[in-house]
N, C-alpha and C positions, 0 to 999 in steps of 0.2 A: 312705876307699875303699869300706868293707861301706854306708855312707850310700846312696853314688853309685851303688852295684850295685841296693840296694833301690830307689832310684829310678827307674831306668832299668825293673827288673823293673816297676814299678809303673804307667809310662805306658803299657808295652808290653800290659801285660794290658786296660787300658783303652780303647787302640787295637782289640786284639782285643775288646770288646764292642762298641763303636762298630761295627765291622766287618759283625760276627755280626748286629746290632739292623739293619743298614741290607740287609743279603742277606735277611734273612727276611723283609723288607718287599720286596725284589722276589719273593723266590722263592715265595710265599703268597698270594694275593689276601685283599683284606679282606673282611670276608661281608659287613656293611653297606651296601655302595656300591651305586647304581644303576646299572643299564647304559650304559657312553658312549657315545657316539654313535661310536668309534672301535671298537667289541667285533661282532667279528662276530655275535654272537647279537642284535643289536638290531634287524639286517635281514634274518636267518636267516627263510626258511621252516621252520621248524619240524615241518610235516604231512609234507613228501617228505625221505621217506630208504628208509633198510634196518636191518632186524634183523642186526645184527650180534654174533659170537659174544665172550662177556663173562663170566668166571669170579669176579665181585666182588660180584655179587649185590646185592640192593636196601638192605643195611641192617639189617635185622628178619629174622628166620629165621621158619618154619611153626612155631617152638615160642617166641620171645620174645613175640608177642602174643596177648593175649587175647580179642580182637576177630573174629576168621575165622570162629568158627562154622561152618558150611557149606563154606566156602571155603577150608579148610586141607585142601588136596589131598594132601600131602605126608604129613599124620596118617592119610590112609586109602588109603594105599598109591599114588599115582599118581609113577611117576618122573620125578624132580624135573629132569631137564632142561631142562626149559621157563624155568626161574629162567636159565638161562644164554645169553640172548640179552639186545642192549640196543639202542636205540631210536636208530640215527644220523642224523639229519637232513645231507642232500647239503653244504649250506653251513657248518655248524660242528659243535661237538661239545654236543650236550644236557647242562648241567651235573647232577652228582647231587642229589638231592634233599638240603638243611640243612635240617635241622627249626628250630634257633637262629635260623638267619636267616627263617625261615618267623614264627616264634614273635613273635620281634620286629615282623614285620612286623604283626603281628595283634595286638601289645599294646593292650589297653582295646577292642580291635574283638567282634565278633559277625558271622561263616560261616555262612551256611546250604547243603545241600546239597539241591536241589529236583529230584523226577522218582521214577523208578520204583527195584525195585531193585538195578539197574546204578548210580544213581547213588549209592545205601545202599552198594553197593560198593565204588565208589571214594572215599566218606567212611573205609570202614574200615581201607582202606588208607592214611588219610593219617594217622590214629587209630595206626594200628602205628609208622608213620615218625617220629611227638611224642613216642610212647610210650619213643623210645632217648634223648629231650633233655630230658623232665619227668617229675613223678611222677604218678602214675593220675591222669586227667581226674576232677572228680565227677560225677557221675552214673552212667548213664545216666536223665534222669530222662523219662518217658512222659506224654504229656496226647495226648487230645481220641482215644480207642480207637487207639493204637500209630501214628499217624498222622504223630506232632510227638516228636521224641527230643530232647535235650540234651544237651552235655557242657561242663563247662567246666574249663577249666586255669588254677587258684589264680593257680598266678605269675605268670601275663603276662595274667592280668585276659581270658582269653579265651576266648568262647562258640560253641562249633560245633553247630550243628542242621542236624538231619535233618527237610525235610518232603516227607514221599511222597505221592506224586498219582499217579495212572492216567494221564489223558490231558493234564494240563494247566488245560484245562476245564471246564466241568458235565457231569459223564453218570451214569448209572443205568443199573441193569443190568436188563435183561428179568426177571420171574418167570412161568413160567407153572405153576397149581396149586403156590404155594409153593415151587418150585425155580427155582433160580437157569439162566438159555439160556447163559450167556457171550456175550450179544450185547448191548450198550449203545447207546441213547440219547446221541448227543454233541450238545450245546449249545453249538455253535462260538463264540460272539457272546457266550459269558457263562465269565466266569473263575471259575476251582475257587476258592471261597474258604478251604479246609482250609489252604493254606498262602502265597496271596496275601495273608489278613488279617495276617501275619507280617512284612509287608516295611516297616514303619517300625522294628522292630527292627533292621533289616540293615545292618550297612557293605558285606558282599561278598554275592554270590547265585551262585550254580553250577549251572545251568538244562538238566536234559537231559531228555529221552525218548524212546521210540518204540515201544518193543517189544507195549505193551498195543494198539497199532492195527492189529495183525495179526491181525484177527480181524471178525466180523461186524459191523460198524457203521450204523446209521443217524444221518442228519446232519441236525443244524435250528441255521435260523437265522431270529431273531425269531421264531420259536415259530410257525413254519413245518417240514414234514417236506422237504427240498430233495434227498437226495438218499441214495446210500449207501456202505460199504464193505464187498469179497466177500458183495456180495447177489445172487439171481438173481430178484426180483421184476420182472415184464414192464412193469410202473408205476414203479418208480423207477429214476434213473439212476447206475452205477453211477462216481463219481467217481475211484476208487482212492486206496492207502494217501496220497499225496505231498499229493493236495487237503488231507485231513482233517489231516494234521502241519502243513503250512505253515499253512491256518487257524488252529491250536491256538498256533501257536508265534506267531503272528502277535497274535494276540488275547489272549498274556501281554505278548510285549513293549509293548506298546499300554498295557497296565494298568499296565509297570512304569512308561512312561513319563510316563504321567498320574498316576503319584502324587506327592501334593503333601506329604506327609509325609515321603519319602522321599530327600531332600538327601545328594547326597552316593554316594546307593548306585553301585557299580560290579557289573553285571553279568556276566558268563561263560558262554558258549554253548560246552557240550561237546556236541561234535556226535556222532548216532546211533553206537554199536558195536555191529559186528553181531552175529547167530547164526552158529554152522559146522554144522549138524544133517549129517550124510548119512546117505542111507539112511532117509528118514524123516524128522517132524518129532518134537517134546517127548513127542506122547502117541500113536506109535503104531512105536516103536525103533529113533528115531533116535537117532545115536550122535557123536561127535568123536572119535576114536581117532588122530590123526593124532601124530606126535610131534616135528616140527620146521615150523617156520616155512612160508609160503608165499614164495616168492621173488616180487620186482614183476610179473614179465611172468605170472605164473598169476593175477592177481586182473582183473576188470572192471572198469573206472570206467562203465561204464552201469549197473551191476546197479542192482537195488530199493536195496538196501542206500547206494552209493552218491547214489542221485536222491532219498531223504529227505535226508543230510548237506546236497546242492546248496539243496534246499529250507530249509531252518534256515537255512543263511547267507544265500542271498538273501534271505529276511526280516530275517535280522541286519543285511544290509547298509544295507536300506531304512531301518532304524531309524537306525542309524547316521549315514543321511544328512541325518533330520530336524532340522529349526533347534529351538535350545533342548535338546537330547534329552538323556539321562542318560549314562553312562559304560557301554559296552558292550562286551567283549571276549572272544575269539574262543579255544576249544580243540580245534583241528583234530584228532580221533584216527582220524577213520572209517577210510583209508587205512591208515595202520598196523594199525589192528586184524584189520583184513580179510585181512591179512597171517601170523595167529595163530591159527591151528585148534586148535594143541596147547595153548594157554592155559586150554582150561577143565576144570572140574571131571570132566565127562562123569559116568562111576558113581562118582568118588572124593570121597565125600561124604558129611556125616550126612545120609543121608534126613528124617530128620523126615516122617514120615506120607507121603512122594512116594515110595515104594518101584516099582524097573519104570518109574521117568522117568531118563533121563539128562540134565545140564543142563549143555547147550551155547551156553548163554545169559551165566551169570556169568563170573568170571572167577579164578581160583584168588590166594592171596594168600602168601607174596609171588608175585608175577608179572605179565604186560603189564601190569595196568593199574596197578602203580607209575609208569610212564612217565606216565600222564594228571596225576600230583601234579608231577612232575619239571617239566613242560610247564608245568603251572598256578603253578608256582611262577617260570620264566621269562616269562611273559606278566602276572604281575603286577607282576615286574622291569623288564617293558619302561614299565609303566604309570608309573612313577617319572622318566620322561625328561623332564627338561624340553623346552617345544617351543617 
């Protein structure tokens, strides 16, 4: 009889892990998996949503990583509300950022993070999010005058770089009597080689700019002076910021896609995020002070802001549509960002030698621009679909 009892006890409990092992496989996704063609995020617009209010925050606190530097709003007194919105796109729900599934996804691979730096920004942010799933990256290591950075993560064999460019392109900066005008020479027609010669290293590339073209420009192509930007010379024609981006952007992806060493690589277009300056601009006390979100109907989809993003994809798109072309894919944030006045640093920040700037240009960390890793890491999810 005590046999038959033990017995009986003994399926039942087996029954119950069967049970338990087959509910946790529904009630859990597996992080592994590609997107199916059945998951709403696979056909999700991604760029149109709303900030919506969200108390579970990104992950990483302003005091778990060591990476913000500047960008740790929260260590210099800016109230941290701004952590408390999250990024809904209309058709489903953005999932959070897995650094493990990220990690995996990038074993034995090499990241680069290309553009100004907004996009050293949103590398650092993704630097915080690795930082809860492995142990300190090595490096940072520095080549070619602070231009080219490195990190790489022992365990999953994988190499993230930083290569910062101005415009993309070739340009130099005016001197006159040994001082630097802040007005540049762009060389549309000829690629920045500072971190183009980089791209046979690459599996991934993450391709942004914009911000250095808001300023005095002259433009040559084939060694030709053709035109300018915010010039008022009565001889040259003043083409504005959208010419000079969509050429620059145009005249990388060209390069990426005529490399022949290059097999393989997948590109990523995060498109422009803007300034919120008012009251002025960086250098004469303009500020962001604002402390929640902008709702949809308060932004423009005409603005400047938005007619560089339109610019970058319509070249992405061109590219995209070329026979033979490489892998090229798409990180819509413009629209949201535009969305985010309270996201930035403004005075909450180390100076470092910028004392009397406020900078309404970055992005505080954690905060918005967590959402651009979260995104990048679904749109490299969708890249996994078979078709």
């Amino acid at each position: 009889m005590a046999l038959t009892s033990t017995r009986q006890l003994l399926l039942l409990l087996v029954a119950l892990a069967f049970a338990f092992f087959f509910l946790s496989l529904m009630c859990y996704p597996r992080p592994f998996m590609a997107i199916s063609r059945g998951d709403h995020l696979a056909d999700c617009d991604l760029a149109d949503g709303e900030w919506v209010r969200d108390f579970d925050g990104s992950g990483y606190t302003n005091g778990s990583c060591p990476l913000m530097l500047e960008h740790n709003c929260g260590k210099y007194g800016k109230d941290q509300d701004y952590v408390n919105w999250r990024w809904k796109p209309k058709q489903c729900q953005l999932p959070r950022f897995q650094g493990k599934v990220f990690l995996e996804m990038m074993r034995g691979k090499t990241m680069a993070f290309v553009g100004d730096s907004v996009s050293r920004n949103q590398m650092s942010s993704l630097i915080c999010f690795l930082l809860l799933n492995v142990e300190i990256p090595l490096g940072a290591k520095n080549e070619d005058e602070d231009t080219v950075k490195t990190w790489y993560f022992q365990s999953y064999d994988f190499t993230l770089m930083q290569l910062w460019t101005k415009f993309l392109v070739e340009a130099a900066e005016q001197v006159i009597n040994g001082t630097g005008t802040g007005f540049y020479d762009l060389h549309l027609d000829r690629i920045d080689m500072s971190w183009s010669g980089k791209l046979p290293l690459l599996d991934y590339l993450i391709i942004s700019d914009g911000h250095w073209f808001f300023r005095k420009l002259y433009l040559h192509e084939y060694d030709k002076l053709v035109g300018c930007v915010y010039c008022s010379e009565g001889n040259l024609t003043d083409f504005g910021i959208n010419f000079a981006i969509r050429k620059a952007f145009r005249t990388a992806f060209q390069f990426i896609n005529k490399c022949e060493e290059c097999e393989g690589l997948v590109t990523v277009v995060r498109t422009f995020a803007p300034a919120h300056f008012e009251n002025g601009t960086w250098n004469d006390g303009g500020d962001c002070s604002r402390t929640r979100p902008f709702e949809e109907g308060a932004i423009s989809l005409t603005a400047t802001e938005y007619d560089m993003r339109s610019a970058q994809v319509e070249e992405l798109e061109s590219m995209r549509s070329a026979k033979g072309g490489k892998g090229f894919g798409l990180l819509d944030v413009t629209k949201a960002m535009m969305m985010r006045p309270d996201g930035h640093p403004s005075s909450h920040r180390d100076f470092m030698g910028m004392e009397g700037f406020n900078d309404c240009v970055h992005w505080c960390l954690p905060g918005p621009v967590d959402m651009w890793n979260e995104m990048l890491l679904a749109v490299l999810k969708k890249g996994l679909i078979a078709t």
